[in-house]
ZADO-1210 file (C-alpha; in nm, 4 decimals, padded with zeros to 6 digits):
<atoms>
<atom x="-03.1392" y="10.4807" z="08.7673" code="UNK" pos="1"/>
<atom x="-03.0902" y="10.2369" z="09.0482" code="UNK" pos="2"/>
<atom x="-02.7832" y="10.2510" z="09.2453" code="UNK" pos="3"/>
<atom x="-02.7624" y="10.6074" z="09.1713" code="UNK" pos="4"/>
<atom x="-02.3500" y="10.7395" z="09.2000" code="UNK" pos="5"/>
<atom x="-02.2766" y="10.9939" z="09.4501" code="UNK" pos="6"/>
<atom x="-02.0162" y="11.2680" z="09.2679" code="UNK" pos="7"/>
<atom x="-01.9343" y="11.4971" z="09.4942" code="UNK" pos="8"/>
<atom x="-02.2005" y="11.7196" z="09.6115" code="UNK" pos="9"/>
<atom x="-02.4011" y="11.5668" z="09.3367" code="UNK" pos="10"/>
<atom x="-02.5636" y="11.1794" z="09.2389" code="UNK" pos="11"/>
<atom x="-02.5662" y="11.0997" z="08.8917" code="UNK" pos="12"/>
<atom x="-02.8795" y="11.0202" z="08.6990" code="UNK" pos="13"/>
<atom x="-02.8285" y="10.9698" z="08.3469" code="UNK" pos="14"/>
<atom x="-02.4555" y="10.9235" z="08.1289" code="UNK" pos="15"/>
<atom x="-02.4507" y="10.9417" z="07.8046" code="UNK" pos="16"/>
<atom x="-02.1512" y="10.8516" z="07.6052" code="UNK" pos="17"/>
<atom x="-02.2267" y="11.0870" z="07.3144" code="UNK" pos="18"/>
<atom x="-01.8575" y="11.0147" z="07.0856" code="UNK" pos="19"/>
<atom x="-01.6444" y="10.7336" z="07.0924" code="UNK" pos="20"/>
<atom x="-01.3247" y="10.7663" z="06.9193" code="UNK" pos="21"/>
<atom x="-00.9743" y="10.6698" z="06.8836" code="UNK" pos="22"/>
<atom x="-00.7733" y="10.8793" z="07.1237" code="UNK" pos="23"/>
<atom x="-01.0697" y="11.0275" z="07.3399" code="UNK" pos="24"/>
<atom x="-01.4598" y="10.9730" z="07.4308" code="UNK" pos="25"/>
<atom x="-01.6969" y="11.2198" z="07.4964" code="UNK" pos="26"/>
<atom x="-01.9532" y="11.2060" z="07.8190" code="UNK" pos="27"/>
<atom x="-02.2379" y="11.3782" z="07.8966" code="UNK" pos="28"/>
<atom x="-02.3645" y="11.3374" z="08.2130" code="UNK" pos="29"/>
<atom x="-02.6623" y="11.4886" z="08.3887" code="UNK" pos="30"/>
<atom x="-02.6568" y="11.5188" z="08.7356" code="UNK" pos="31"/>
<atom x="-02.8590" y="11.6237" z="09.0699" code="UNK" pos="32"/>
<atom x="-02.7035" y="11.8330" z="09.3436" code="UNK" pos="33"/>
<atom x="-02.8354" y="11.6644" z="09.7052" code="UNK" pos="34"/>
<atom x="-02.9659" y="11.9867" z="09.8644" code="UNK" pos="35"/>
<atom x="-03.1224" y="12.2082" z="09.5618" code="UNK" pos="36"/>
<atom x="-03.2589" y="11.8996" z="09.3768" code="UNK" pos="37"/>
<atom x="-03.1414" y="12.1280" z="09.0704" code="UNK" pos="38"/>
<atom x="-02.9690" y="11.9767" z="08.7833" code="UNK" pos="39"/>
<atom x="-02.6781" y="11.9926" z="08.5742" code="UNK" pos="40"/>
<atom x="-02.5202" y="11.8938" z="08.2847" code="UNK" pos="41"/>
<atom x="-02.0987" y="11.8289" z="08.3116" code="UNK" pos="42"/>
<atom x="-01.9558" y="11.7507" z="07.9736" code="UNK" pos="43"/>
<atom x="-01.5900" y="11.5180" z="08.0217" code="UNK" pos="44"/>
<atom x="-01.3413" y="11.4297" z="07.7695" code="UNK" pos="45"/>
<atom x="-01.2563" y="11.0206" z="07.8902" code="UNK" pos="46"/>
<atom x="-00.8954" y="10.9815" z="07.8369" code="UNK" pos="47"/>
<atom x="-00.7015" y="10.7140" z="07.9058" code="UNK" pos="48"/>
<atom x="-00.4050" y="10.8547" z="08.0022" code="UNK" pos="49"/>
<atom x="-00.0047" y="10.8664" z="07.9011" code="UNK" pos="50"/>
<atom x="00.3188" y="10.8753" z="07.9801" code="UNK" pos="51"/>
<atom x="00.5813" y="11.1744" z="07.9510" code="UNK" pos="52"/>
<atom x="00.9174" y="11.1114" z="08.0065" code="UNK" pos="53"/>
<atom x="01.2405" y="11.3424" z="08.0248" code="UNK" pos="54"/>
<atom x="01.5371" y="11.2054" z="07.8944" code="UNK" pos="55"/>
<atom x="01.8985" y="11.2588" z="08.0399" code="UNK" pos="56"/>
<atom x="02.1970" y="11.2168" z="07.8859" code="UNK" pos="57"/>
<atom x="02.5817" y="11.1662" z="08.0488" code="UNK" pos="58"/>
<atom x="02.6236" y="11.5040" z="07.9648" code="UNK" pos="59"/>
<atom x="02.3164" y="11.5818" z="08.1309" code="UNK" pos="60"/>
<atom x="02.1440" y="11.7897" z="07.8493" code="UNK" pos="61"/>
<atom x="01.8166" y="11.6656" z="07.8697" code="UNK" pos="62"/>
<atom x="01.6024" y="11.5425" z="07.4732" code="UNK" pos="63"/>
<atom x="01.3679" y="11.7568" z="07.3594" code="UNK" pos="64"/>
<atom x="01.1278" y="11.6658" z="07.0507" code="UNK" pos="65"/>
<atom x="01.0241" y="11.9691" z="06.8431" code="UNK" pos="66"/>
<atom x="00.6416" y="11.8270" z="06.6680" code="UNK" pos="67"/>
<atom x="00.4049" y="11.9716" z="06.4832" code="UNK" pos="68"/>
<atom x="00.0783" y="11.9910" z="06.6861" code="UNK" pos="69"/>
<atom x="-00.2186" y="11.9436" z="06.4131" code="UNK" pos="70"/>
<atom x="-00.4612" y="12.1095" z="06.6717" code="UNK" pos="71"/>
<atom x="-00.2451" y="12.3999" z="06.7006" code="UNK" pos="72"/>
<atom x="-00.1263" y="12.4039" z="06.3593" code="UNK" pos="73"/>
<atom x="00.2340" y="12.4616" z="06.5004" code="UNK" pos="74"/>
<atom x="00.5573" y="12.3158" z="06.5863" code="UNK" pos="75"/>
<atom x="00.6023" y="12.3498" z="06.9723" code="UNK" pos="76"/>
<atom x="00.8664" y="12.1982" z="07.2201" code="UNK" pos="77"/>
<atom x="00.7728" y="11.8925" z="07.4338" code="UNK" pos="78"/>
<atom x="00.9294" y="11.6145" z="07.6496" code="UNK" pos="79"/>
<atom x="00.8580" y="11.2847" z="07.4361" code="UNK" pos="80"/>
<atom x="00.5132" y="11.1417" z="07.5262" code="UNK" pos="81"/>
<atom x="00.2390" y="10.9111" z="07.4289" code="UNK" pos="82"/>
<atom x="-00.1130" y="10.7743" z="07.5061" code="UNK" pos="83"/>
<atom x="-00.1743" y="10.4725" z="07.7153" code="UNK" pos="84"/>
<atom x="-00.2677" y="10.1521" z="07.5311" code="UNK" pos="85"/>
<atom x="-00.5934" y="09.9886" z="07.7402" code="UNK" pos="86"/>
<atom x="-00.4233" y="09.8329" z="08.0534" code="UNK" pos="87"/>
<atom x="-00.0517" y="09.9382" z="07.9844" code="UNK" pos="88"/>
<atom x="00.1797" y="10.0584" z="08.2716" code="UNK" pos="89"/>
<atom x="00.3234" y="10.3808" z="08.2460" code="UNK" pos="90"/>
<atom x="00.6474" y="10.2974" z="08.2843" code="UNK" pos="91"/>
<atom x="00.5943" y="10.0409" z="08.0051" code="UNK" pos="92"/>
<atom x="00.4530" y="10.3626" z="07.7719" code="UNK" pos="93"/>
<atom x="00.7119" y="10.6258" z="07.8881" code="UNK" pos="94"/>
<atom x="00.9994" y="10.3645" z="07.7797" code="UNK" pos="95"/>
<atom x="00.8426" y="10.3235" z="07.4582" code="UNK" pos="96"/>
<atom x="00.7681" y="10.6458" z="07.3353" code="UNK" pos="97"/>
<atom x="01.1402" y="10.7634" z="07.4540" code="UNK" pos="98"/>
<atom x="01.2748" y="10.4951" z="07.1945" code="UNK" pos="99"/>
<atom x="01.0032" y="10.5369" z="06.9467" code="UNK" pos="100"/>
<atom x="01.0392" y="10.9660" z="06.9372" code="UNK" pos="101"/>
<atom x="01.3836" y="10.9770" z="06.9996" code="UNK" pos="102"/>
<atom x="01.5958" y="10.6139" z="06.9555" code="UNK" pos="103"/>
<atom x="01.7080" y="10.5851" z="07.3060" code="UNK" pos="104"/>
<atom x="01.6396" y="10.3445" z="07.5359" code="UNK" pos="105"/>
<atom x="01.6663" y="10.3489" z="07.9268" code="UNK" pos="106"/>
<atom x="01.8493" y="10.1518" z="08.1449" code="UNK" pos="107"/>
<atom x="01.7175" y="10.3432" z="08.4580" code="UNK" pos="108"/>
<atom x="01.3597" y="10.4937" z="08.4827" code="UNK" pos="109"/>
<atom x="01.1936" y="10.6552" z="08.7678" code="UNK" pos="110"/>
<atom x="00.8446" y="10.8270" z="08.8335" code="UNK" pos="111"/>
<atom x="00.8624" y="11.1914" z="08.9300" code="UNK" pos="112"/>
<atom x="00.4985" y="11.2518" z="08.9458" code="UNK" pos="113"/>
<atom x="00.1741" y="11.2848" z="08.7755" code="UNK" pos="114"/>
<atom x="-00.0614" y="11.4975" z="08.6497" code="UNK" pos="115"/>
<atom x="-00.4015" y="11.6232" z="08.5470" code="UNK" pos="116"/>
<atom x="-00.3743" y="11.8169" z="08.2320" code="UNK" pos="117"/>
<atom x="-00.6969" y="11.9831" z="08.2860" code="UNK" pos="118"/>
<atom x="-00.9304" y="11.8198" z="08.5504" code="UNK" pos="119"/>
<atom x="-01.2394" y="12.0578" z="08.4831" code="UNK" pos="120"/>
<atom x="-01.3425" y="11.8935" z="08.1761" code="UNK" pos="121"/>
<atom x="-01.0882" y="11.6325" z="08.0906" code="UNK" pos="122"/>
<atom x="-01.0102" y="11.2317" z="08.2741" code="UNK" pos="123"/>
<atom x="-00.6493" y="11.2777" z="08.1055" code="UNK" pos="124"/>
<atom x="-00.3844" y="11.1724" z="08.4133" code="UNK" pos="125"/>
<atom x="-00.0007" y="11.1706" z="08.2972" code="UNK" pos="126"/>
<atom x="00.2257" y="11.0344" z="08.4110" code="UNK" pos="127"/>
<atom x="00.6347" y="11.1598" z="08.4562" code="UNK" pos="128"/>
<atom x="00.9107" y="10.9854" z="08.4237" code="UNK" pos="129"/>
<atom x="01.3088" y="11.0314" z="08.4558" code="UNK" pos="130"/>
<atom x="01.4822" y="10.7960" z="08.2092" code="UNK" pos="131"/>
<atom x="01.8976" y="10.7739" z="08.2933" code="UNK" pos="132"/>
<atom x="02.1240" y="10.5816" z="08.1521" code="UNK" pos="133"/>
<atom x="02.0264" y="10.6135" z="07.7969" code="UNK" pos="134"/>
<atom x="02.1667" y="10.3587" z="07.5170" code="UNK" pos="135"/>
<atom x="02.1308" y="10.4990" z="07.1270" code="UNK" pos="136"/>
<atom x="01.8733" y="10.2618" z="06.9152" code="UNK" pos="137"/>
<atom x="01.6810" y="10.3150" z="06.6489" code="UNK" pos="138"/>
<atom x="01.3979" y="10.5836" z="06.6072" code="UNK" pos="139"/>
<atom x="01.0367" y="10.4544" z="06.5202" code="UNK" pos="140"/>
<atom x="00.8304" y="10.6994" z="06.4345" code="UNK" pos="141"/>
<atom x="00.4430" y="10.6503" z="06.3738" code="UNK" pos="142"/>
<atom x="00.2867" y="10.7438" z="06.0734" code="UNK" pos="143"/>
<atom x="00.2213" y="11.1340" z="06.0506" code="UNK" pos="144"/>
<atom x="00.4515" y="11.2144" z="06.3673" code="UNK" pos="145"/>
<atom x="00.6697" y="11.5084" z="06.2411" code="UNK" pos="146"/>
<atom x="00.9529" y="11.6247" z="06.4582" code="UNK" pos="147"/>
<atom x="01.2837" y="11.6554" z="06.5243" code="UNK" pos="148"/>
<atom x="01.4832" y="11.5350" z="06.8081" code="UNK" pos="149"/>
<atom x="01.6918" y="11.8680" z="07.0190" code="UNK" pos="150"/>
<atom x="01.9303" y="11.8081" z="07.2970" code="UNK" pos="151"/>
<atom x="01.9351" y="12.1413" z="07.5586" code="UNK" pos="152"/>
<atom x="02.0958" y="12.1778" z="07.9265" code="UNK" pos="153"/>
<atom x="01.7930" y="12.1604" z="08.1760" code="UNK" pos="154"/>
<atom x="01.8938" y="12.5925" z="08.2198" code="UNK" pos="155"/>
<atom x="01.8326" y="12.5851" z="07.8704" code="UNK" pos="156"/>
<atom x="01.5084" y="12.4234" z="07.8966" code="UNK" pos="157"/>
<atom x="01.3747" y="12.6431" z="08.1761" code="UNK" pos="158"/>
<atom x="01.5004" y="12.9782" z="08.0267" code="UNK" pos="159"/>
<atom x="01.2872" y="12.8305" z="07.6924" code="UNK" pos="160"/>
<atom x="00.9952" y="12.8331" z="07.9313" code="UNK" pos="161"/>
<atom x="01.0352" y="13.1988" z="08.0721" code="UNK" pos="162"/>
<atom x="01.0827" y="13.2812" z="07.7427" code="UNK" pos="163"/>
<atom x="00.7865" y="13.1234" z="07.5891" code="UNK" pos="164"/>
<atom x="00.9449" y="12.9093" z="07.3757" code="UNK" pos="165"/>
<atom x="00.8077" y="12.5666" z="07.5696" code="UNK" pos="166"/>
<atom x="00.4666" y="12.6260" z="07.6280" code="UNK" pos="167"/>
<atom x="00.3551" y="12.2415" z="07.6413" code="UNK" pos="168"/>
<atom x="00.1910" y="12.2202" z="08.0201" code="UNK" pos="169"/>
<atom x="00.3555" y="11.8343" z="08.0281" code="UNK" pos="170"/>
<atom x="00.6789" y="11.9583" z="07.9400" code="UNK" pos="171"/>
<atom x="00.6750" y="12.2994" z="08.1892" code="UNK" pos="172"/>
<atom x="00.5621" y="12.0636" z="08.4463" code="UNK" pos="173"/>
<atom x="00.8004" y="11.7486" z="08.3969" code="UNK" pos="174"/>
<atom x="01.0773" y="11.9892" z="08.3311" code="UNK" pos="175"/>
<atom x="01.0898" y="12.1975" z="08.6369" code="UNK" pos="176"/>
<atom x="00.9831" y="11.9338" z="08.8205" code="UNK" pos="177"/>
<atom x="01.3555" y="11.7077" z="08.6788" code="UNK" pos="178"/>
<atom x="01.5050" y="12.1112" z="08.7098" code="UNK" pos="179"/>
<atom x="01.4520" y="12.0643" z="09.1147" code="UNK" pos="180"/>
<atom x="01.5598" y="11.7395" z="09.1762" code="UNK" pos="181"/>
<atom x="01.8355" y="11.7245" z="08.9364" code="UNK" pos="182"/>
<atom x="01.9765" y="12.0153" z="09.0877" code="UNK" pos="183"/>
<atom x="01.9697" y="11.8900" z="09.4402" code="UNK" pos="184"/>
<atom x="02.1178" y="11.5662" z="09.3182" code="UNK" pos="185"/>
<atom x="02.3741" y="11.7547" z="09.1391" code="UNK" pos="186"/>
<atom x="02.4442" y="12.0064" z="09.4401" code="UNK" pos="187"/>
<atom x="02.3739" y="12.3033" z="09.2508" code="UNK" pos="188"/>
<atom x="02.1384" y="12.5555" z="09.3563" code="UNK" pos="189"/>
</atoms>
């Protein structure tokens, strides 16, 4: 391979994109550490990303979605969420899948943070928003999205975490992430 890539301690020598499907693709890549010469394999998951996005409303109890997870074969508790389209902005996607999950819509939106969901294996970087000022519209869901919209104080939310009862990483992390700053905004400790 000319123009070999440099990862790392590492230069890559061969990728193979072994699966190419609708929400991920699969990557094998084999590899060659600079001082060893050994090699390696390093499997990834290419994903293109999302948007999560916690909802607040005047009364500031904060929208939870409650969807069954067909990996998981459960129901769990989540922050509304969705995959990027190719080329979207986040902002654009956490907007969307508020309305689309829930029916509200935004009038003030603002990125918290982001995050890798799990970096040893996976591309998957998401993104997390604070949505204020929500207006009521119309819920959209997409075929075969089961759930059902909850509305909890953001104490409500974290005491669901402690007690095991959120265990969504995107939701833990966007929630006491909102928890901190909400709380400072608010003057509360």
């Amino acid at each position: 391979m000319r123009n070999e890539k440099i990862m790392g301690n590492m230069k890559l020598k061969k990728r193979n994109i072994i699966y190419r499907g609708k929400v991920f693709d699969i990557i094998v890549d084999e590899l060659e550490y600079f001082e060893s010469k050994n090699h390696t394999i390093r499997e990834v998951v290419q994903h293109p990303g999302g948007a999560v996005v916690l909802g607040l409303l005047q009364d500031q109890r904060i929208i939870l979605i409650k969807q069954y997870r067909y990996p998981i074969d459960k129901f769990i508790y989540e922050l509304p969420a969705g995959k990027l389209d190719q080329g979207e902005d986040p902002k654009v996607c956490a907007i969307r899948e508020l309305e689309e999950e829930t029916g509200f819509k935004p009038e003030r939106i603002e990125l918290l943070t982001y995050i890798y969901t799990s970096p040893g294996f996976c591309t998957e970087k998401l993104y997390i928003y604070l949505a204020e000022n929500l207006q009521k519209k119309k819920q959209n869901l997409e075929e075969g999205e089961v759930l059902s919209v909850e509305f909890k104080t953001i104490d409500e939310a974290v005491d669901m975490i402690l007690k095991g009862e959120i265990v969504d990483a995107k939701s833990i992390a966007g929630i006491m992430i909102a928890e901190k700053i909400l709380k400072q905004r608010w003057g509360r400790k």
